[in-house]
PLY file of the C-alpha trace (Angstrom):
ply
format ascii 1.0
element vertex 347
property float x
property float y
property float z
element edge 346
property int vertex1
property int vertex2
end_header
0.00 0.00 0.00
1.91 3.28 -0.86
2.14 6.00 1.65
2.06 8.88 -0.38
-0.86 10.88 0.78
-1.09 12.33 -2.70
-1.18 9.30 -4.93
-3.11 9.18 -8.28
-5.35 6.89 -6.66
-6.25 9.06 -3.91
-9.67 11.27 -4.12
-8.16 14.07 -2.10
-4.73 14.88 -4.07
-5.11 18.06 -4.97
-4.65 19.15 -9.01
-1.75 19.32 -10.44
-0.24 22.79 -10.77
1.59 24.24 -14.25
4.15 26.82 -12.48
4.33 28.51 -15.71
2.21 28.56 -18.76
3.76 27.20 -22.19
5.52 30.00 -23.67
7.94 32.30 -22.43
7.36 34.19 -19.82
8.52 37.86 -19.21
9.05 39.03 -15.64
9.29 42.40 -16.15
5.74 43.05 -18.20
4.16 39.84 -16.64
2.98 38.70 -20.25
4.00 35.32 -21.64
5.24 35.36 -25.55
4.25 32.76 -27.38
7.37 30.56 -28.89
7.44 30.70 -32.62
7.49 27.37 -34.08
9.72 26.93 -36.90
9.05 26.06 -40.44
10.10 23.18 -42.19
12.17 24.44 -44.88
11.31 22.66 -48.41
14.01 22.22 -51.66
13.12 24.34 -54.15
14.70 23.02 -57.24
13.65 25.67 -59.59
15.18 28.35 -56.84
18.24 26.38 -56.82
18.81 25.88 -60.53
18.31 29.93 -60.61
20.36 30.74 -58.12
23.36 28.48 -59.28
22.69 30.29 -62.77
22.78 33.74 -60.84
26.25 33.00 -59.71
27.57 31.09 -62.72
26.35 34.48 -64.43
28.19 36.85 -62.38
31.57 34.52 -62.00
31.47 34.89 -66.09
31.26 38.65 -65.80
33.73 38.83 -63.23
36.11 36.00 -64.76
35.32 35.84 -68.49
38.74 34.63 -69.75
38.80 32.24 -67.65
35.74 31.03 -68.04
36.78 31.53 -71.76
39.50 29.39 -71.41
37.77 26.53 -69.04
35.14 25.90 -72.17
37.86 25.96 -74.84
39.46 23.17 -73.14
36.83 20.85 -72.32
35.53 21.82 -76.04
39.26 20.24 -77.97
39.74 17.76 -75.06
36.10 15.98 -76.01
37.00 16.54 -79.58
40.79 14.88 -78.83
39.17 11.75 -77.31
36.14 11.23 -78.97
37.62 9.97 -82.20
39.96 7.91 -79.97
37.25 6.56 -78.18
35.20 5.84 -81.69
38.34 4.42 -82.80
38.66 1.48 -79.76
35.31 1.27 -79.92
35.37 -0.11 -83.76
38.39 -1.72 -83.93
36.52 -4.16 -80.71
33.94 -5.13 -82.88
35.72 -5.36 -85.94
37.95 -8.20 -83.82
34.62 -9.62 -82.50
33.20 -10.25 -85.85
36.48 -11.39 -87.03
36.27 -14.14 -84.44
33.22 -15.85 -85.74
34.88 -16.52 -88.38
33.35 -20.00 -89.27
29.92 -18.39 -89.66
31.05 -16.45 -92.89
30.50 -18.58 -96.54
34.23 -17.55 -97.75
36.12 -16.94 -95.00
39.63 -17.91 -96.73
39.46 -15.44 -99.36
41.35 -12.41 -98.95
41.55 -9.99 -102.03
38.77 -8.16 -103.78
38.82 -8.39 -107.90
35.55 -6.16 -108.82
33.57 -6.11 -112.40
31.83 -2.85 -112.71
28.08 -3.43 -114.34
27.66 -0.98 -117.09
24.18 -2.73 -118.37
21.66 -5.53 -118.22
21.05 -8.59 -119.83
17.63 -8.84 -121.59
17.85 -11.38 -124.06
15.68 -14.79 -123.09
18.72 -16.72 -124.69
22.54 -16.19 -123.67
23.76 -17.12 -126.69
23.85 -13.41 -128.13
25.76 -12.07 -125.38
27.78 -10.28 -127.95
25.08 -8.55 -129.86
23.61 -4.96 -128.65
20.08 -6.18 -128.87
20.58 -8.80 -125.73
21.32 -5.83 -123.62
19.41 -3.10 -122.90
21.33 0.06 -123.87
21.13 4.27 -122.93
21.60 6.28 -126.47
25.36 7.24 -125.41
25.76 3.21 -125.85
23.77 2.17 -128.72
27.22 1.50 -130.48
28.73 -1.23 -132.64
30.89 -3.65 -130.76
29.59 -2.28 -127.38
28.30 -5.31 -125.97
31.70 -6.90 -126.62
33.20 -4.54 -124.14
30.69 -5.78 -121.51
31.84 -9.25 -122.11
35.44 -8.34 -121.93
34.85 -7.12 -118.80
33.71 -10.19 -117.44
36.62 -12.06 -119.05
39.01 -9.70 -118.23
37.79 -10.48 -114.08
37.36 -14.11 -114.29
41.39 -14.10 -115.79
42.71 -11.95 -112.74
40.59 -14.08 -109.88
41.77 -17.43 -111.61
45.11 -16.40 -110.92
44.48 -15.61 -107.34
43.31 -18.49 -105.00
42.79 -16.33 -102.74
40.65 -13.28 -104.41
36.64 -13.65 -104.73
35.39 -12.57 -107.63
32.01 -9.75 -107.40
30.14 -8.58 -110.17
28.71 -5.11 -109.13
25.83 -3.24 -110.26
22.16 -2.89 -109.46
18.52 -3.13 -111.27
19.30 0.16 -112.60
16.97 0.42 -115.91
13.33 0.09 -115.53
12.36 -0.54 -119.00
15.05 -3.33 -118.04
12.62 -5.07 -115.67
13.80 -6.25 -111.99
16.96 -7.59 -113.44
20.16 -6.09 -111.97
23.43 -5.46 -113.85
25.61 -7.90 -111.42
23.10 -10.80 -112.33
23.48 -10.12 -115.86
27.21 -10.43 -115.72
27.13 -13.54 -113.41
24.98 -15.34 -116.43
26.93 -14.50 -119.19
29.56 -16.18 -117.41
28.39 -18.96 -116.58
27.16 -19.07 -120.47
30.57 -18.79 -121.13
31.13 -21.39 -118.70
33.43 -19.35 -116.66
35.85 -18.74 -120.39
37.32 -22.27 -119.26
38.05 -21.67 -115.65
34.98 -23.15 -113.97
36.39 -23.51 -110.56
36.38 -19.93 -110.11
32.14 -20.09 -110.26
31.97 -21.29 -106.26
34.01 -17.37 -105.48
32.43 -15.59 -107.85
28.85 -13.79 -106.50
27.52 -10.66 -106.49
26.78 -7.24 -105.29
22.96 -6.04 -106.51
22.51 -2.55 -105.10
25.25 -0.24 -106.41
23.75 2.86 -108.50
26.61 4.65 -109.30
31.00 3.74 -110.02
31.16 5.17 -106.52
28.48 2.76 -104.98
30.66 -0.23 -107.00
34.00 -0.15 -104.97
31.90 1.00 -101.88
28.95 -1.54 -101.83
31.96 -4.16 -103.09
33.87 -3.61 -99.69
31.00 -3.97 -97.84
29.70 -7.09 -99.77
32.93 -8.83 -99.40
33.16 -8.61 -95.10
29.85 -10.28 -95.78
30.98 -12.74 -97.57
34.39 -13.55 -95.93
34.28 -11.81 -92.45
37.14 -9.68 -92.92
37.92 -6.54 -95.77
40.10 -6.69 -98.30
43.57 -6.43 -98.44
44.23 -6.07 -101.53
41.14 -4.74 -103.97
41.13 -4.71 -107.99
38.56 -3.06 -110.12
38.13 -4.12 -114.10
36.16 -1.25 -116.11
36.81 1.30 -118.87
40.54 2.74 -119.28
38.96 6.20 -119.47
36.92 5.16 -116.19
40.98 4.64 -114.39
41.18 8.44 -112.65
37.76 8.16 -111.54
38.19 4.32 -109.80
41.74 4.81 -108.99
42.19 7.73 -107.37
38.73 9.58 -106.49
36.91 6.53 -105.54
39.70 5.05 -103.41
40.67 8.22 -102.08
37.15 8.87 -101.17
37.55 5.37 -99.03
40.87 6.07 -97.44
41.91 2.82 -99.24
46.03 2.32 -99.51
46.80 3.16 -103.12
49.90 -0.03 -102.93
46.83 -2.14 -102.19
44.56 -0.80 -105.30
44.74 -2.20 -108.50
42.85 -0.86 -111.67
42.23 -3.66 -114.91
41.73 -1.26 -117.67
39.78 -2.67 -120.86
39.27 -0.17 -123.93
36.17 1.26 -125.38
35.43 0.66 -128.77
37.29 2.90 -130.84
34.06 5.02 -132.93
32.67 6.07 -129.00
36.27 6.99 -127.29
36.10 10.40 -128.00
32.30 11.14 -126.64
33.22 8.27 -123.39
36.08 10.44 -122.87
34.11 13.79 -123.13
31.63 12.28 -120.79
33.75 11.06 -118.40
35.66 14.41 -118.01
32.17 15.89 -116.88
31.69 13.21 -114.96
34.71 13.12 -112.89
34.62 16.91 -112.54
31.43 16.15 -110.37
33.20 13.66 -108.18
35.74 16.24 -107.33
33.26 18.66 -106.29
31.05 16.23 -104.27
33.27 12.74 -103.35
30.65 11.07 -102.01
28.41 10.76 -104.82
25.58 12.53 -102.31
24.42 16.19 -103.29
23.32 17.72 -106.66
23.36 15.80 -110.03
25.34 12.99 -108.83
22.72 12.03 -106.22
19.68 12.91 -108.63
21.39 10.61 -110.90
21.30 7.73 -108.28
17.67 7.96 -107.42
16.89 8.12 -111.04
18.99 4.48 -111.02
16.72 2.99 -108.50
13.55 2.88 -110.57
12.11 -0.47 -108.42
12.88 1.38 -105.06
15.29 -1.52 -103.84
16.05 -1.27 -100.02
19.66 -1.12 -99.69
20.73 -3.57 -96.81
24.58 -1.70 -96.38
25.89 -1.18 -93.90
24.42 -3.78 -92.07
26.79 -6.15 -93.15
29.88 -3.94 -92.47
28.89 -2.02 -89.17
32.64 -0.88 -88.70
32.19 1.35 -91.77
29.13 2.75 -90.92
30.41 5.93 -90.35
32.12 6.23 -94.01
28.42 5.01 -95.35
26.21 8.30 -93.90
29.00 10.77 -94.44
28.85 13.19 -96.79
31.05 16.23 -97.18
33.85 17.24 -99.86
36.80 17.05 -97.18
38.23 13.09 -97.07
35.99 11.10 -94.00
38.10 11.98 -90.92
36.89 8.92 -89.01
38.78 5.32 -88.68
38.64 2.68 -91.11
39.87 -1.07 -90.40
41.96 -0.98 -93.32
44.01 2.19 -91.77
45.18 -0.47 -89.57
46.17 -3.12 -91.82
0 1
1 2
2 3
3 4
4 5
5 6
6 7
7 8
8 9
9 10
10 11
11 12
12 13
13 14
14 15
15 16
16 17
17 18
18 19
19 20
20 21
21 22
22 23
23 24
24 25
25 26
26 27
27 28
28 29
29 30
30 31
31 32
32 33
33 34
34 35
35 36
36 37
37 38
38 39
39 40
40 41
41 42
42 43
43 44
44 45
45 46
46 47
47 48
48 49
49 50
50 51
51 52
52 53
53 54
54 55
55 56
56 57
57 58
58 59
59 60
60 61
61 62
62 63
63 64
64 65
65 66
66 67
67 68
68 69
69 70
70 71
71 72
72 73
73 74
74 75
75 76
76 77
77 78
78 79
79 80
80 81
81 82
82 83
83 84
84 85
85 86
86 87
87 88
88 89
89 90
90 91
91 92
92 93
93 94
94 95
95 96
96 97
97 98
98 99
99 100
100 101
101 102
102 103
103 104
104 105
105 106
106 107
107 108
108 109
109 110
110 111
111 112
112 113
113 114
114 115
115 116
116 117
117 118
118 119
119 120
120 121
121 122
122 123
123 124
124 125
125 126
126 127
127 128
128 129
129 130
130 131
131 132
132 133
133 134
134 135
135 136
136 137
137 138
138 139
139 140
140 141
141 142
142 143
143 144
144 145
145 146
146 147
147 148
148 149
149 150
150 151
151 152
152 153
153 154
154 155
155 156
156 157
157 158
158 159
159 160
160 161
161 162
162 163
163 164
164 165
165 166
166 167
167 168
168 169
169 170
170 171
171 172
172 173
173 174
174 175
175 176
176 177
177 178
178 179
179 180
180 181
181 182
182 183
183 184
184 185
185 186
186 187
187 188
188 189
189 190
190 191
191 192
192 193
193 194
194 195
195 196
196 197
197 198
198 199
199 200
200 201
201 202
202 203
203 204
204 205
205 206
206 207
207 208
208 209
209 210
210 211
211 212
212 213
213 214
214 215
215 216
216 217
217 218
218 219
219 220
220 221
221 222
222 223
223 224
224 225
225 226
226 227
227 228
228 229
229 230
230 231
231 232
232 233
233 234
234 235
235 236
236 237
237 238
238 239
239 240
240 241
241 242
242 243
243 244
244 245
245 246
246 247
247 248
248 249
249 250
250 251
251 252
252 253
253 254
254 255
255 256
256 257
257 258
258 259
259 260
260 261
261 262
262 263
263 264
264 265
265 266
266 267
267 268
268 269
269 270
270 271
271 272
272 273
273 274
274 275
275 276
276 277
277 278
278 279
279 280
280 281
281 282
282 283
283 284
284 285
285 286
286 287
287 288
288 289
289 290
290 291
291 292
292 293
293 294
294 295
295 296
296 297
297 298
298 299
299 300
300 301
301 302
302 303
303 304
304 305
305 306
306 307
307 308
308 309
309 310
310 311
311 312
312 313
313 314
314 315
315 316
316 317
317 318
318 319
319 320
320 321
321 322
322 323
323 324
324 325
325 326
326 327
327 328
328 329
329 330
330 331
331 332
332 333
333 334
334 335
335 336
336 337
337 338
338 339
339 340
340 341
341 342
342 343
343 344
344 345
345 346
């Protein structure tokens, strides 16, 4: 039982007593002030993104060559490591893909020999490959002995691969004439040789294929490179192209140069025109490769009208898809050399 007189339990405890109110309490006027509670304070982010922008405002007023200087840097050191970055970044995959190398239907071959389509096949009968009626023709071609030159090409190719165990063979050019029908200009060539059954080198057929989507001479050594990782995994180290000897500037040394390819690695097989069109071919080509000059890439102006007006069937073109190291070199476009990496820089 507790003894305190006062316990809760007891009826007679008297209240309890508060000796001072809440609040503070002023002995000299006798009044009690009330204590003023204090607010949460709450993040403003908008506040805070203006005042950082307030001071980052007035250090560039107070500092501005420094702050000058400070940008400028950041600015060439992105522009230093970027490329260097893009660079690592390539050359990874590039090794990655190289790896799988079983997956890849030729993955022996090494060097590129390319046959440049100039026109396509029409005739129901390869038989006439040499006559100008089997092929369908523009007016600058409707010329004795033309279609001869089309089949030297293709002989003139199957001779330099046969020599080469190690070169695969690509006839490039794509369904370029619409009165033509859906029949490309690589096809064509790949059935006149095999007419011709291969001009007595038949072993070559099983590395010779081809590359249906090119639109333009450009698009033939371009679309060539890129058809020939698909084919073997890797790019060429050493690349050949068979067309016209008034076509050799243009191939040779805008085309390649346009690629960044090594010129002790490129090879041009020149086969004559037929002797009553040299003069106009040569005239034509002069205009021609002027163009190039001005636009390398094949991608503003006349040249590129000319393209589209090659693709009358509206083909999809799968590149770069099968060369994703050269993306890059595919969507530029500019009349300075492509500044970015290329495998065979490396090489």
């Amino acid at each position: 039982m507790s003894n305190n007189p006062y316990g809760s339990g007891n009826p007679k405890s008297p209240k309890s007593f508060v000796a001072y109110p809440s609040g503070e309490f002023d002995l000299e006027s006798g009044t009690i002030r009330r204590t003023r509670k204090h607010r949460k304070s709450k993040l403003h982010p908008i506040k805070m993104i203006r005042s950082v922008g307030n001071r980052m405002k007035y250090y560039c007023k107070l500092h501005p060559l420094l702050v000058f200087m400070i940008t400028l840097s950041v600015g060439v050191t992105i522009l230093v490591l970027l490329p260097v970055y893009e660079n690592h970044f390539q050359m990874n995959n590039y090794q990655k893909f190289v790896m799988d190398f079983d997956s890849y239907p030729l993955p022996n071959l090494k060097n590129l020999v390319m046959v440049a389509g100039h026109s396509v096949y029409t005739s129901n009968s390869c038989g006439k490959v040499d006559k100008e009626d089997s092929w369908f023709l523009e007016s600058y071609q409707k010329n004795p002995g033309q279609a001869s030159t089309f089949v030297a090409h293709i002989q003139e190719g199957i001779e330099i691969a046969a020599k080469d165990n190690a070169a695969l063979l690509l006839f490039s050019g794509g369904e370029t004439r619409r009165d033509a029908g859906p029949r490309s200009e690589a096809q064509s060539y790949w059935a006149v040789a095999e007419s011709k059954k291969w001009f007595g080198k038949e072993d070559l057929r099983r590395r010779a294929l081809t590359e249906e989507h090119a639109r333009d001479s450009f698009e033939n050594l371009l679309f060539s490179v890129c058809r020939f990782r698909e084919l073997t995994g890797m790019y060429p180290h050493n690349i050949t192209v068979v067309s016209y000897d008034f076509k050799e500037e243009r191939f040779a040394h805008l085309h390649r140069s346009a690629i960044g390819f090594p010129e002790s690695r490129f090879f041009y097989a020149a086969t004559p025109a037929i002797s009553t069109a040299k003069e106009a071919a040569r005239k034509g080509e002069a205009i021609v490769r002027a163009q190039f000059q001005e636009d390398p890439y094949g991608c503003q102006g006349s040249l590129h009208r000319k393209k589209l007006g090659r693709d009358p069937f509206h083909r999809t073109i799968p590149y770069p898809n099968g060369c994703p190291e050269i993306e890059g070199l595919f969507r530029y476009c500019g009349t300075a050399p492509y500044p970015g990496s290329l495998p065979w820089s490396h090489t």
